[in-house]
C-alpha positions in Angstrom: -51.7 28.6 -18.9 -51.2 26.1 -21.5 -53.3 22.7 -21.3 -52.0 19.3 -21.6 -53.4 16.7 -24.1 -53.6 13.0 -23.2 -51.2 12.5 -26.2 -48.7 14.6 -24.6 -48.9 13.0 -21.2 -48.4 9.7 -22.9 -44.9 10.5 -23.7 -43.8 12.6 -20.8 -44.8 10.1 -17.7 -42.1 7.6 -19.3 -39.2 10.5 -19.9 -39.7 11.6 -16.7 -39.0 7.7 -15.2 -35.9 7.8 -17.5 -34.7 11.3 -15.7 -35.5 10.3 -12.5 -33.6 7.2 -12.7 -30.4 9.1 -14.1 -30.8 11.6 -11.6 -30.7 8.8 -9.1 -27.6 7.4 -11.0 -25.4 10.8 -10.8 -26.3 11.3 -7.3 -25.3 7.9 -6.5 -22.1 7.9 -8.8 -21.2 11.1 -6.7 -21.4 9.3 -3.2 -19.1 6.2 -4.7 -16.6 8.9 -5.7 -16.4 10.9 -2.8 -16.3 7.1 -0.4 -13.4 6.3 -2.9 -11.8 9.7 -2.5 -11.9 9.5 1.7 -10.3 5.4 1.2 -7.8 7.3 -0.4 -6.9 9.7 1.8 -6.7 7.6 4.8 -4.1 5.3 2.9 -2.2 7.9 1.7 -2.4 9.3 6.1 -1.2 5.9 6.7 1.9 6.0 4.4 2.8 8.7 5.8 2.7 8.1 9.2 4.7 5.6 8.6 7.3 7.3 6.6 7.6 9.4 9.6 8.1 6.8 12.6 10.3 4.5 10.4 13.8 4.9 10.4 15.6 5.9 7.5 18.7 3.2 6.4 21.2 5.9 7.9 19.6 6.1 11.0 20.0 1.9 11.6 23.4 1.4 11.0 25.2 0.8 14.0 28.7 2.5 15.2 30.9 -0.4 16.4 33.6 0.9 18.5 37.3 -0.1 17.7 37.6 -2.7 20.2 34.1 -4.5 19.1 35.9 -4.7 15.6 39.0 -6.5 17.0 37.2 -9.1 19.4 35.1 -10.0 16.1 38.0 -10.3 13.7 40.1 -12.6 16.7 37.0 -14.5 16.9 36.9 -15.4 13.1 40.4 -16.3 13.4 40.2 -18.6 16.1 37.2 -20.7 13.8 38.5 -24.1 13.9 39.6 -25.0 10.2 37.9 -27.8 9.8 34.8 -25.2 9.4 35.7 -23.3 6.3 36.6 -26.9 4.4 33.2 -28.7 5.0 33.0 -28.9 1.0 35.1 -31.7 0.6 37.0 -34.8 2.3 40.6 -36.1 2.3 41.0 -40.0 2.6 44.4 -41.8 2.6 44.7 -45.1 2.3 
């Protein structure tokens, strides 16, 4: 069993403050990763959750049947044409 001078004790009470302290650091730096990594993963849950209840955009286009079409085209021809020149104005003197 070796025996420790005073000289040597002198120099390993502070190194062992410096290794606790980065000890501390790594454990704590590990805890901030794995937090960061389980934020992550519960965004990355939530995106796809949503990918999977929205619709795609072939899923919301609509099927209008014939007859829908034809009422809507005899309805934009029955717009009064004093609609489609609102730009400008005819005086006659």
């Amino acid at each position: 069993m070796k025996l420790l001078r005073p000289v040597d004790m002198q120099v390993i009470i502070p190194k062992t403050l410096e290794v606790a302290k980065e000890h501390q650091n790594l454990q704590e730096s590990g805890k901030v990763v794995q937090t960061m990594l389980g934020v992550q993963f519960q965004k990355q849950q939530e995106i796809e959750k949503r990918k999977v209840n929205s619709p795609t955009k072939s899923e919301k286009i609509e099927v209008t049947s014939e007859k829908e079409r034809r009422k809507d085209e005899k309805n934009k021809k029955r717009e009064s044409p004093f609609k489609k020149s609102s730009n400008h104005i005819d005086v006659k003197i």
